[in-house]
C-alpha positions in Angstrom: 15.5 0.2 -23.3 18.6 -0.4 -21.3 19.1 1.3 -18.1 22.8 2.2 -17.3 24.3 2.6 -14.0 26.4 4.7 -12.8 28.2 5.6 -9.3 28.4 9.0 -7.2 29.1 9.2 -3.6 27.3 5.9 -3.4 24.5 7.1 -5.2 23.0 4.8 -8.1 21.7 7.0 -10.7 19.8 5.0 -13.5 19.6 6.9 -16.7 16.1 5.9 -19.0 16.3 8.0 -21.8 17.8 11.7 -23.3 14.7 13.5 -23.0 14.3 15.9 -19.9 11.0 14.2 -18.6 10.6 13.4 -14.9 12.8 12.0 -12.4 11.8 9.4 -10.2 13.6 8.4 -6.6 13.6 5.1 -5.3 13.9 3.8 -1.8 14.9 -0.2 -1.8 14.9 -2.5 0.9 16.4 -5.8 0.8 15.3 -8.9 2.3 15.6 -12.7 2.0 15.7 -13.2 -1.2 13.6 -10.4 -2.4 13.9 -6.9 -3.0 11.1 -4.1 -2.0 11.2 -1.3 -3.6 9.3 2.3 -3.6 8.5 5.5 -4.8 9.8 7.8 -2.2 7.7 11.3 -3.6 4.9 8.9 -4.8 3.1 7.3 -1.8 1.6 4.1 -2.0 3.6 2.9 -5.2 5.5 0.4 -4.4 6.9 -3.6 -6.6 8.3 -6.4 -5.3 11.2 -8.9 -7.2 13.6 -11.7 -6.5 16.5 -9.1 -7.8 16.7 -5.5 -7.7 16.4 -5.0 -11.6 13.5 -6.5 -11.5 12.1 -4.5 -8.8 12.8 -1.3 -10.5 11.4 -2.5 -13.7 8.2 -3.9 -11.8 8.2 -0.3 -9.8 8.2 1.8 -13.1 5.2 -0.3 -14.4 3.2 0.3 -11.2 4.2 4.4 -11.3 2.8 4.3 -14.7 -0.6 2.0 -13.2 -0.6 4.4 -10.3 -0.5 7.5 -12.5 -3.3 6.7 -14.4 -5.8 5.2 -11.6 -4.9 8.6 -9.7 -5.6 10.8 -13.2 -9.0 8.6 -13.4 -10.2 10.0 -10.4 -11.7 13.6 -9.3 -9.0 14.2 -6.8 -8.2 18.0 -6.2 -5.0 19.4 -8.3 -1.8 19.2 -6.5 1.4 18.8 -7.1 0.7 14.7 -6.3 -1.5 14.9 -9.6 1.0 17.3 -11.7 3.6 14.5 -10.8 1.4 11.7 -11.9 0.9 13.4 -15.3 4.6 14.0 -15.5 5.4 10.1 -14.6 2.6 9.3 -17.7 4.4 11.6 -19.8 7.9 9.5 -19.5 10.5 8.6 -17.0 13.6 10.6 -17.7 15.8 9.3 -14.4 15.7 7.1 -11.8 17.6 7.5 -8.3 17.9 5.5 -5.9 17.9 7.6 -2.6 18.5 5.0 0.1 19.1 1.0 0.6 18.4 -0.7 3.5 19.6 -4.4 3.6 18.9 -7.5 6.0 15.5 -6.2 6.4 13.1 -9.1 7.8 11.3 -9.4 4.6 7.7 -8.8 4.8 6.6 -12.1 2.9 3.4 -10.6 4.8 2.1 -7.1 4.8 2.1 -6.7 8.6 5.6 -8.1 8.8 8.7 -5.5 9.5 9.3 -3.3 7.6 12.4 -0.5 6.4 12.1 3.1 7.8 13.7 5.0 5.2 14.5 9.1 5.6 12.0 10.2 3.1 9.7 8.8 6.0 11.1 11.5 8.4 9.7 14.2 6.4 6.6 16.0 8.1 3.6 15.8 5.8 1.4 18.9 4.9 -2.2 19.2 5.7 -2.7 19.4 2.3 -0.8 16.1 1.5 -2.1 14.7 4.7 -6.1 15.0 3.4 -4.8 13.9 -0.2 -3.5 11.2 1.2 -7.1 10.0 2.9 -9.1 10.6 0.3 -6.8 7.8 -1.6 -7.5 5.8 1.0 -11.4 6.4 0.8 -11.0 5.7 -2.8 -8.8 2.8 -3.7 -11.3 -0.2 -2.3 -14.6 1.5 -4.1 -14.4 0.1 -7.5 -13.2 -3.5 -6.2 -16.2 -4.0 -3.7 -18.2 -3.2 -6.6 -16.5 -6.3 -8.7 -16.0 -8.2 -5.9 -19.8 -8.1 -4.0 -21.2 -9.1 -7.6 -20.1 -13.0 -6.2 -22.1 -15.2 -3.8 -20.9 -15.6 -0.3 -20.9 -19.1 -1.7 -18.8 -18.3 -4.6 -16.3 -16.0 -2.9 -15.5 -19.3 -0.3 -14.5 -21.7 -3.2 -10.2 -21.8 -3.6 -9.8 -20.5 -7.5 -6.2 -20.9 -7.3 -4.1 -23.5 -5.2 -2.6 -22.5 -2.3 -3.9 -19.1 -3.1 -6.8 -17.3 -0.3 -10.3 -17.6 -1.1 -11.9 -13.9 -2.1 -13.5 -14.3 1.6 -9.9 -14.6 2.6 -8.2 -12.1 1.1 -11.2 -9.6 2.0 -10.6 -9.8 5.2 -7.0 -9.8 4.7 -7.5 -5.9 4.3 -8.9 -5.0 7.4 -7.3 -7.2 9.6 -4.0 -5.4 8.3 -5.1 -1.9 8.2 -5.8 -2.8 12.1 -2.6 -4.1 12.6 -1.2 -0.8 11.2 -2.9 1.9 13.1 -2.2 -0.5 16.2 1.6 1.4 16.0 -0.1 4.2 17.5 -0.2 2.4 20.6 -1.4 -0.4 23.5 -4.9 1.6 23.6 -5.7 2.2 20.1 -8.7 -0.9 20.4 -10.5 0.9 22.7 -10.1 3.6 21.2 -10.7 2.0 17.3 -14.2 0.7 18.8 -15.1 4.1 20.5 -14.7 6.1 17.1 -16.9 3.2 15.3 -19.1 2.8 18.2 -19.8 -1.2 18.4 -18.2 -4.0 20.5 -16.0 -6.5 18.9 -18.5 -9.1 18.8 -21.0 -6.5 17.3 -18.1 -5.8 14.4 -17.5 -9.5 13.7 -21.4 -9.6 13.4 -21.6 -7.3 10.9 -21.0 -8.4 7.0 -17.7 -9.1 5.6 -18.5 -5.3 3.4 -19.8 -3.7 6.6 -16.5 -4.7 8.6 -14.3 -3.3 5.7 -16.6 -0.4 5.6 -16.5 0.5 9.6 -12.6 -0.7 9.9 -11.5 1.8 7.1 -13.9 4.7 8.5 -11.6 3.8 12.0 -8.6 3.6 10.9 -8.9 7.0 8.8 -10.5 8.5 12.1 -7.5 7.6 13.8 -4.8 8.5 11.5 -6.3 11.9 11.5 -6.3 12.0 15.3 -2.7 11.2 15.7 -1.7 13.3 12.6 -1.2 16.1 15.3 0.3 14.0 17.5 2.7 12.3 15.6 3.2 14.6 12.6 7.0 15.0 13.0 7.6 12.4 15.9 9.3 8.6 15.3 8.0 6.4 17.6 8.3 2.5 17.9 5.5 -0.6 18.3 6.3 -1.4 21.7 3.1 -3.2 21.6 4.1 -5.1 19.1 6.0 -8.3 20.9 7.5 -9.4 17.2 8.7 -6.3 16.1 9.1 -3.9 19.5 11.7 -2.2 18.5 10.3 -1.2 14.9 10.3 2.9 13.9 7.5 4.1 13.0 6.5 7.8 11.6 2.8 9.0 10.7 4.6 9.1 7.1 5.2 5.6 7.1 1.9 4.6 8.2 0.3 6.1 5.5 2.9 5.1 3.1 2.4 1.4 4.0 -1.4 2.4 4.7 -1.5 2.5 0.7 0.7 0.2 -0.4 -0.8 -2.7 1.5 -4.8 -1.6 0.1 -3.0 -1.5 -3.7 -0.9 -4.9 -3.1 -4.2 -6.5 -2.0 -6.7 -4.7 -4.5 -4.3 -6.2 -7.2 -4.0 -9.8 -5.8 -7.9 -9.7 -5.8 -8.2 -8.5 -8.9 -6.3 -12.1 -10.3 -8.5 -14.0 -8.2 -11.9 -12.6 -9.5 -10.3 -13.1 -13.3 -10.0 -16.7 -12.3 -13.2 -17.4 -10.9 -15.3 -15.5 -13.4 -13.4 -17.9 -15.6 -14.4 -20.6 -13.6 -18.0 -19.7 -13.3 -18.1 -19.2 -17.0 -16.6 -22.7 -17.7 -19.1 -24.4 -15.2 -22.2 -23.0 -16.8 -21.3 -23.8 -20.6 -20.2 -27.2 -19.3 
C-alpha cells in the first residue's frame, strides 16, 4: 500500500489507510548513511535502513513483531498492552514527531545516540515496573534455544564476518553495562555490591550466569536511580567518547530494550544457521 506524505508546520504525517485504526509516532535519527528510527509511545521498538522509507517500513514490521511477542506474554493489562492490540489490529497513521540529523551513527549499540523529547517525559511507576518486567522477559526464551548448543558449538563462526553465539552472548551484557554506566563514575562499585561478587568472581562464572547476574544488576540499578533521575537529564561525563551525551532514565530504558531486542534477533539468524549447519554435518 502506498504511503503518502504530506507537510504541516514541518510535520510529516504519513497516511496508511481510510480506516480509523491506530496512530503510530515516529522519532528518526539520521546518521552516516543510515537512518534509526523508533516508536516514540512504544518502547523498545525500534528498525534500522540505509533510507528513511525503509526505516519506516522495517519499523511497522517490528510494531507488528513487538505487538505480538508482548500479547504472547502474561504481562499485566495496561494501556502498553491495549496499544499493542490496537497496532495488531492495523496502522491507521504514522507521524513523525521529531528528526535529529548528523547523529554519530551507532553502527554499535553503545555508540551515541539521539535524545529526542519523548525522552524528557517522566515515566510512571506503573510504566516504570512494565518496563522491567520486559526486561526480565525478552532474553528467557533465547537462552533456552541458545544453551541447547555446546560451548564447543556456540565458538564455531556460522556466518563470515558475523560474531560467534559466544560472541554475541556476551555482546548483551557487556552493553547493558555500558548503559547503566550513564548513571555515573561509581556505578562498578556499586554494580558489584548489588550482585555481591568481585570482577574476577563474575568473569568466573558461566557465560548464562554472567548474563543472569549482569541483568539482575542492571535492573537493580535502574530501579535505584528511577528516584533519582526520574525527571532529571543528565550527561556521561564518564564516558571520554561521548561526555557530553544527554541522557534521561527514559532513554536508558528505551535503549535498555532496543539493544536486548536488536541482539535477541541477530541471535536468532545465527542459531538458524548453525542448526543448519549441524544438520548438514551429521547427514554428510
Amino acid at each position: 500500500m502506498k504511503i503518502l506524505e504530506r507537510k504541516k508546520k514541518k510535520t510529516k504525517i504519513f497516511k496508511w489507510s481510510l480506516k480509523d485504526l491506530a496512530e503510530l509516532k515516529i522519532n528518526l535519527e539520521e546518521g552516516k548513511e543510515l537512518f534509526y528510527a523508533h516508536a516514540a509511545e512504544f518502547l523498545g521498538c525500534c528498525a534500522r535502513a540505509p533510507t528513511k522509507e525503509a526505516a519506516i517500513d522495517a519499523l511497522l514490521k517490528d510494531v507488528k513483531k513487538y505487538s505480538e511477542w508482548l500479547l504472547s506474554k502474561d504481562f499485566a493489562k495496561n494501556e502498553y498492552m491495549v496499544k499493542s492490540k490496537d497496532f495488531l489490529a492495523g496502522i491507521n497513521e504514522m507521524q513523525i514527531i521529531e528528526e535529529i540529523t548528523n547523529v554519530a551513527q551507532q553502527s554499535v549499540s553503545t555508540h551515541k545516540s539521539a535524545l529526542f523529547k519523548s525522552d524528557h517525559e517522566e515515566i510512571s511507576k506503573e510504566d516504570f515496573e512494565f518496563y522491567l518486567e520486559v526486561i526480565k522477559s525478552l532474553p528467557e526464551a533465547l537462552m533456552r534455544i541458545v544453551f541447547q548448543f555446546s560451548n564447543e558449538q556456540r565458538k564455531l563462526e556460522v556466518l563470515e564476518g558475523e560474531p560467534t553465539l559466544n560472541e554475541a552472548l556476551t555482546k548483551i551484557y557487556k552493553t547493558e553495562f555500558a548503559y547503566i554506566s550513564r548513571f555515573g563514575t561509581e556505578i562498578e562499585e556499586k554494580f558489584l555490591g548489588v550482585i555481591n561478587l568481585t570482577t574476577d568472581e563474575l568473569e568466573s562464572l558461566s557465560l548464562y550466569e554472567r548474563i543472569f547476574k549482569v541483568q539482575l544488576g542492571a535492573i537493580a540499578l535502574i530501579r535505584s536511580n528511577y528516584a533519582n533521575h526520574a525527571d532529571e537529564i543528565f550527561t556521561s561525563e564518564n564516558l571520554p567518547e561521548y561526555p557530553k551525551e544527554k541522557w534521561t532514565i527514559k532513554k536508558i530504558i528505551r535503549r535498555f530494550i532496543e539493544h536486548e531486542r536488536e541482539c535477541i534477533n541477530d541471535i536468532r539468524l545465527l542459531v538458524e544457521v548453525l542448526e543448519k549447519k549441524l544438520a548438514t554435518e551429521k547427514t554428510d
